[in-house]
NUSESE-496123 format. One line per field, with one value per residue (C-alpha): y negated, z negated, x negated; residue in one letter. Coordinates in steps of 0.001 Angstrom, whole numbers, always signed. Layout:
yy	[Y ...]
zz	[Z ...]
xx	[X ...]
rest	[A ...]
***
This chain:
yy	[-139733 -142021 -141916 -137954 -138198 -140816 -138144 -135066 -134679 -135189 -131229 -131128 -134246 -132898 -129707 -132150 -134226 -131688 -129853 -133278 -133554 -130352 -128115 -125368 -123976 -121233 -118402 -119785 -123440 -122224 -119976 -122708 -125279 -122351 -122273 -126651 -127955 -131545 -134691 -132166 -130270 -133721 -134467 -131182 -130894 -134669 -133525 -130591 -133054 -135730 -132527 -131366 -134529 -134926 -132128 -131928 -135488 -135950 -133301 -129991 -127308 -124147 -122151 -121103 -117169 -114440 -111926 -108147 -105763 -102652 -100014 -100473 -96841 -97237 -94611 -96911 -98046 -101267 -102339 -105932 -104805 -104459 -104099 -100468 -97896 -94012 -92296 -90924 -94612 -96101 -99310 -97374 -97741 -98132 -100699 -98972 -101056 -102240 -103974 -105368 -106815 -108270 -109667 -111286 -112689 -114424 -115913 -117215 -118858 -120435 -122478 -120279 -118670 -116159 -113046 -111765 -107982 -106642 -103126 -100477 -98557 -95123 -93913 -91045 -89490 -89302 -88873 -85451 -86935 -89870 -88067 -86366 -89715 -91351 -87250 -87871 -91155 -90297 -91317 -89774 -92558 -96226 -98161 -96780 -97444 -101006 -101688 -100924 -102927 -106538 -105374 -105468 -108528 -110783 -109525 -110272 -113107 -114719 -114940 -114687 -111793 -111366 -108105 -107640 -103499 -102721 -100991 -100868 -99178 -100819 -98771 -99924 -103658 -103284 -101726 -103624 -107270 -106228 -106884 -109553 -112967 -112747 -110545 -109759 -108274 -109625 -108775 -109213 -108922 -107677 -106492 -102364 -102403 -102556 -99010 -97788 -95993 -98687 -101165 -102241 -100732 -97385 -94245 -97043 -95481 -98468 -101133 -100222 -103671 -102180 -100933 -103897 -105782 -103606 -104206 -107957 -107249 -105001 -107640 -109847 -107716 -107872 -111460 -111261 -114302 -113770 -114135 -113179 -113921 -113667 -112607 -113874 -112796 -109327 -108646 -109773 -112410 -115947 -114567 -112414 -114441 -116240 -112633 -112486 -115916 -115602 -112487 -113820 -116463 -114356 -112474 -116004 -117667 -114169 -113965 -117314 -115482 -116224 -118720 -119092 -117819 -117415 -118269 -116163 -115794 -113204 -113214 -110954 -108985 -106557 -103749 -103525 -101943 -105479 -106591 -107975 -108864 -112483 -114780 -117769 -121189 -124251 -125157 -122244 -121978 -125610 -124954 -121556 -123597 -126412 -124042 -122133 -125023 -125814 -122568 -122187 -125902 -128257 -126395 -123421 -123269 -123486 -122114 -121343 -120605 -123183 -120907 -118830 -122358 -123178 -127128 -128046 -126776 -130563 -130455 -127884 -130685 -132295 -129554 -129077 -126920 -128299 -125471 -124019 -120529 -119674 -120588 -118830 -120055 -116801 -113923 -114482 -113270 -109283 -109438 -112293 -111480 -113539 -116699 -118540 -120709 -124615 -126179 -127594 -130948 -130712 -129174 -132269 -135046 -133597 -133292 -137054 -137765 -136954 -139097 -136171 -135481 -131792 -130406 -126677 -124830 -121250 -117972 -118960 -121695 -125105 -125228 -121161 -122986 -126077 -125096 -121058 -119601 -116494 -115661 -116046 -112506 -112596 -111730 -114778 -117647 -118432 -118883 -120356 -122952 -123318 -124190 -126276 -129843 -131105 -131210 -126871 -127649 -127342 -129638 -132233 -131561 -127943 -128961 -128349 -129332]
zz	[-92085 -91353 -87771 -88376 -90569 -88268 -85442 -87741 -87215 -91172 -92209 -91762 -92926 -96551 -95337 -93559 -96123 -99111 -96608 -96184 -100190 -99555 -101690 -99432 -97467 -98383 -95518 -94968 -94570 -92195 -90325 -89578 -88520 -86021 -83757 -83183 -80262 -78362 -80893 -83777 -82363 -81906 -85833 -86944 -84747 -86473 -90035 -88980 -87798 -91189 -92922 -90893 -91135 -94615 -95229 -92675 -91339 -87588 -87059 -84707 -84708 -82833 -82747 -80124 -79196 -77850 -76911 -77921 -76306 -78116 -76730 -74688 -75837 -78374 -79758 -79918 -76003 -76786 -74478 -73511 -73671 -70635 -72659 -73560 -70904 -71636 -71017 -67350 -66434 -64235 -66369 -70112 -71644 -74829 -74884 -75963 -78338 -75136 -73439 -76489 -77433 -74145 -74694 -78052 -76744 -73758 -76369 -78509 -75401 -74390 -78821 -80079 -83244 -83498 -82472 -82012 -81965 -81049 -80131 -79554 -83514 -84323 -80649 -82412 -83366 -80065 -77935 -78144 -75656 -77345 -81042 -79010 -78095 -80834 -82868 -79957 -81285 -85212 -86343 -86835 -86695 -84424 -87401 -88410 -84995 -85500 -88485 -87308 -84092 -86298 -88238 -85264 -84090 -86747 -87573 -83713 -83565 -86161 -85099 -87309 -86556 -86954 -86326 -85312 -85422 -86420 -89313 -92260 -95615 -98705 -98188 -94527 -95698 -98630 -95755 -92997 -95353 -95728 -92139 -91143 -92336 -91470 -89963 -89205 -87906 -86334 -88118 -84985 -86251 -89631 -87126 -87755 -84841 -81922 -83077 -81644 -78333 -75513 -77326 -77635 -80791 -79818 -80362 -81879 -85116 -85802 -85855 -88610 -89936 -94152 -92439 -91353 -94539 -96699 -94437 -95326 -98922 -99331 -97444 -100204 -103261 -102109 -101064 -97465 -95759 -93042 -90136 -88878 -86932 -85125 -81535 -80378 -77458 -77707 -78255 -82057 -83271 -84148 -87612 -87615 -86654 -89961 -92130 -90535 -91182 -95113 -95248 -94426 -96737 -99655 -99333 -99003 -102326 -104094 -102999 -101222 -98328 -95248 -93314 -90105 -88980 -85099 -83019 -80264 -77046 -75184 -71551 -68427 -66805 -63800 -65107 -68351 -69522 -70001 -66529 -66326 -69749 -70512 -71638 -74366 -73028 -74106 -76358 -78146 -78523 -80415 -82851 -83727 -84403 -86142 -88381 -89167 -90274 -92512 -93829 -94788 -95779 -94925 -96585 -93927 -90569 -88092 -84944 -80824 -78230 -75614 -72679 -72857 -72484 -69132 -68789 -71955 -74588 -75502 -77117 -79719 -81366 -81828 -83810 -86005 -85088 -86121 -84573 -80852 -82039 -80209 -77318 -75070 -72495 -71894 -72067 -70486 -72832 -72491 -74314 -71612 -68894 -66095 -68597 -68386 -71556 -71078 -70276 -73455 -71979 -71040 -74539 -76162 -74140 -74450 -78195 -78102 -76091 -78342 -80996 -82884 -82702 -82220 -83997 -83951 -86922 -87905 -88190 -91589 -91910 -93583 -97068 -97572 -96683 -99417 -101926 -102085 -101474 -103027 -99732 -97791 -97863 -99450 -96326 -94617 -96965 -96261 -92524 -92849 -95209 -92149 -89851 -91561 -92732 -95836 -94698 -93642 -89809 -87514 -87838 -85269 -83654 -82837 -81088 -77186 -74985]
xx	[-22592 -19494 -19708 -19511 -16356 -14988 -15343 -13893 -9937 -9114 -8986 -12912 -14117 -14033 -15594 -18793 -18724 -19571 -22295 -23813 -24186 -25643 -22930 -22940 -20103 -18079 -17376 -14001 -15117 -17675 -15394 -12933 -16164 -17731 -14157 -14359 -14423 -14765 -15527 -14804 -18227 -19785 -19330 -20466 -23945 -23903 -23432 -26101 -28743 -28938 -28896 -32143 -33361 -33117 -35767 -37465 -37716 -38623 -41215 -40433 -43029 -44235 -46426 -49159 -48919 -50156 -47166 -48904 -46127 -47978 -46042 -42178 -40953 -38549 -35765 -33168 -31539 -29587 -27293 -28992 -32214 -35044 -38260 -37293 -38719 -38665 -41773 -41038 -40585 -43865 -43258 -43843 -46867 -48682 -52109 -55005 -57500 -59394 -56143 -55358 -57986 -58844 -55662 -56579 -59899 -57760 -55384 -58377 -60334 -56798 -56351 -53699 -53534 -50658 -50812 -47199 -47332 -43731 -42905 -40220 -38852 -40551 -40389 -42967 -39280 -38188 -40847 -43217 -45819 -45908 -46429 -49053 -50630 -50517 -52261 -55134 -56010 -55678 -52530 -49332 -46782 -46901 -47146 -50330 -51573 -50008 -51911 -55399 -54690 -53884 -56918 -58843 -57172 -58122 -61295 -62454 -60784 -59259 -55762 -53140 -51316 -47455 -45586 -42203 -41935 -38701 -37277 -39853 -39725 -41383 -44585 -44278 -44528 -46769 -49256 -48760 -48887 -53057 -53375 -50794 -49761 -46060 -43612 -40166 -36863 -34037 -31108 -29001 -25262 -23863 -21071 -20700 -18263 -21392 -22309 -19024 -18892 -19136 -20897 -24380 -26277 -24230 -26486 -29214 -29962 -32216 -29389 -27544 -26690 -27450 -30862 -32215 -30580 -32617 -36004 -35058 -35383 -37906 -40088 -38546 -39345 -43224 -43370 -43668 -42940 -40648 -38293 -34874 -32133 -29080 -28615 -25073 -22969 -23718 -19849 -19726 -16727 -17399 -16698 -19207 -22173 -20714 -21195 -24513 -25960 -24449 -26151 -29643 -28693 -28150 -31740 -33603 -31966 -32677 -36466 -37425 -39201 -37288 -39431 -37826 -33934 -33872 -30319 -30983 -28749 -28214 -29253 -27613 -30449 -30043 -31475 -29514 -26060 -24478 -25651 -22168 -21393 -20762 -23907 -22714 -22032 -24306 -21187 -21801 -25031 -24797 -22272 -23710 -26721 -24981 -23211 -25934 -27812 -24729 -24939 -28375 -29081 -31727 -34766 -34660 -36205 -34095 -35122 -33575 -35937 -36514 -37337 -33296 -31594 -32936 -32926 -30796 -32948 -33440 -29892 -30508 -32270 -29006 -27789 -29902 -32932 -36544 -38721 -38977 -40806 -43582 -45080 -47459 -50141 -51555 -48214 -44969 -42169 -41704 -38236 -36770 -39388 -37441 -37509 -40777 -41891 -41535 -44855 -46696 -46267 -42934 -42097 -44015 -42140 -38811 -38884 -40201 -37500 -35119 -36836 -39077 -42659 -43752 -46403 -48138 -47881 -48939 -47815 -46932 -45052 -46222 -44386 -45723 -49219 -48894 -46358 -46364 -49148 -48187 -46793 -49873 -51809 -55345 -57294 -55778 -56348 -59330 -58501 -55270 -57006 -59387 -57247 -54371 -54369 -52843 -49333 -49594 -49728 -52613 -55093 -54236 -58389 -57155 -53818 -54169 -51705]
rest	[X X X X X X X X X X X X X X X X X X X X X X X X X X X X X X X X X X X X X X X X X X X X X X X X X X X X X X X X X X X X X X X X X X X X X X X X X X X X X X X X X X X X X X X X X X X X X X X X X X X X X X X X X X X X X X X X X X X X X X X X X X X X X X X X X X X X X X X X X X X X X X X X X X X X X X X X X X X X X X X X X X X X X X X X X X X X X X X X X X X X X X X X X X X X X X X X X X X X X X X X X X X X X X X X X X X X X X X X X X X X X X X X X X X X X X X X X X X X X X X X X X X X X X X X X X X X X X X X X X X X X X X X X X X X X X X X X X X X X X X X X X X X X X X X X X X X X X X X X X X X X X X X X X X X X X X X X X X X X X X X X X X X X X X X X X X X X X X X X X X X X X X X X X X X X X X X X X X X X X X X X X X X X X X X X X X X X X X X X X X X X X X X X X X X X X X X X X X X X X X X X]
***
């Protein structure tokens, strides 16, 4: 930690120095560490890297995916977002059990064992055609359709299913937990300001920062291990992404069931509103990353997806990430369509590069596997058992890369 200090102008070496001993920062320390630049950035992604590898040591993970885009209609129409069609569109659609399972049997042929099911919020309330498709089929709302489809999943075969579906009540999680090891929500900003007119959750009923808090800890309350995030550069302060990470902070030390927080950046698309909205710098990126690591401590998992950073992804290492998130060999990404994954090999000789050694994990991540169990679902045990070894990881047979 000295060369850190050494590198600190003299106001933040006290501030390093007590997140090192791992007393936590308070909003104002971590405010004045998310504006540094230069050698003062240096010394933080430092400080934010022996605190990584303090608890994590010198193993990265991912996981091996299947992307399930289960339907693209949504009610919400944020501002960065090109997954969203409305019905009328030649690109919306819905899978039908058939496509999806095809899907799922592709995915299992190829060694992965996630199945990542993500989908539009309760376009049912928006969408009469859609109510009527869903009424056709049996069920009146998507997440009811969503349920039977990881049921499916799994039972055919035996992939761990996560779901990413948006806002969720309590009975929402308590029913969708039967059928899926993990899921999630990205809280996105605690910002209330991108509901205005002209920004980007405007008219997005779904993005309601107390909302998605309160899907956070009603996942808590029942013991559902999962994941969340921030997406930055969507028009939210450097102060903000601070609220946000202390946020996601507070539900993990008051339940325990945050397994993974996400730094996400946003990406400039053609066909979105924000087309010509700013995308964050590299620099950014890292000392969002390094802060947020200083925030949440070494226990969390830190995670930035490889495939948004183009050829620097390598450098999130440096500040403090130790997972890449998933990875598929069979789906491109349907959020970030125009940003291919990193090859397996690629991914597995960068992160060596850097001096770490990646390993696939699961849906559920390895200290839920080995140390709380309570967290893993009963359905799944038996197959998580099956396919991890004693450290929670995939058995080092099953890798494929």
């Amino acid at each position: 930690m000295t060369l850190a200090l050494d590198l600190a102008r003299p106001d933040l070496r006290e501030l390093l120095a007590r997140a090192d001993a791992g007393d936590g920062l308070s909003r104002d320390d971590a405010c004045a560490l998310i504006h540094v630049t230069g050698s003062d950035l240096a010394a933080v992604m430092l400080a934010a890297s022996r605190l990584r590898d303090r608890h994590k040591g010198r193993t990265v993970t991912y996981s091996r995916k299947v992307f399930i885009p289960l339907t693209n209609l949504c009610r919400d129409t944020c501002g960065y977002c090109t997954f969203v069609r409305q019905p009328e569109d030649p690109k919306a659609h819905t899978m039908t059990p058939e496509e999806v399972l095809a899907v799922a049997r592709a995915a299992q042929r190829a060694g992965c064992k996630e199945a990542l099911f993500s989908l539009g919020d309760k376009p049912e309330l928006k969408y009469p055609e859609y109510r009527r498709w869903l009424k056709s089929r049996g069920y009146q709302t998507t997440l009811e359709y969503l349920r039977d489809m990881c049921e499916m999943v799994f039972r055919e075969t035996g992939l761990l299913p996560h779901v990413n579906p948006g806002l969720m009540t309590e009975d929402d999680i308590a029913s969708l937990r039967e059928v899926s090891v993990s899921m999630g929500i990205m809280l996105e900003s605690m910002s209330t300001r991108l509901l205005r007119a002209g920004e980007t959750h405007y008219r997005c009923p779904d993005k309601v920062p107390k909302q998605r808090l309160a899907t956070i800890e009603a996942a808590g309350r029942l013991g559902a291990a999962f994941t969340t995030g921030i997406l930055i550069g969507i028009g939210e302060t450097l102060e903000e992404r601070v609220d946000s990470l202390f946020a996601i902070k507070e539900q993990h030390e008051r339940y325990g069931h945050i397994q993974e927080v996400i730094v996400q950046n946003f990406r400039a698309k053609p066909d979105i509103a924000m087309r010509d909205h700013p995308e964050p710098t590299l620099l950014d990126m890292l000392r969002t990353i390094a802060v947020a690591r200083l925030i949440l401590g070494g226990e969390v998992n830190l995670q930035a997806p490889p495939n948004l950073a183009g050829d620097d992804y390598q450098l999130y290492l440096l500040a403090g990430i130790n997972d890449w998130g998933g990875v598929s060999p069979v789906t491109k990404d349907f959020i970030n369509p125009e940003r291919p994954w990193p090859q397996m090999l690629k991914l597995r000789e960068m992160t060596a590069a850097a001096g770490f050694e990646l390993r696939e994990r699961l849906a559920i991540y390895p200290e839920y596997v080995t140390e709380r169990t309570e967290f893993i679902p009963e359905a799944f045990r038996e197959r998580v058992n099956e396919l991890a070894d004693g450290d929670g990881l995939v058995k080092r047979e099953s890798e494929r890369w």
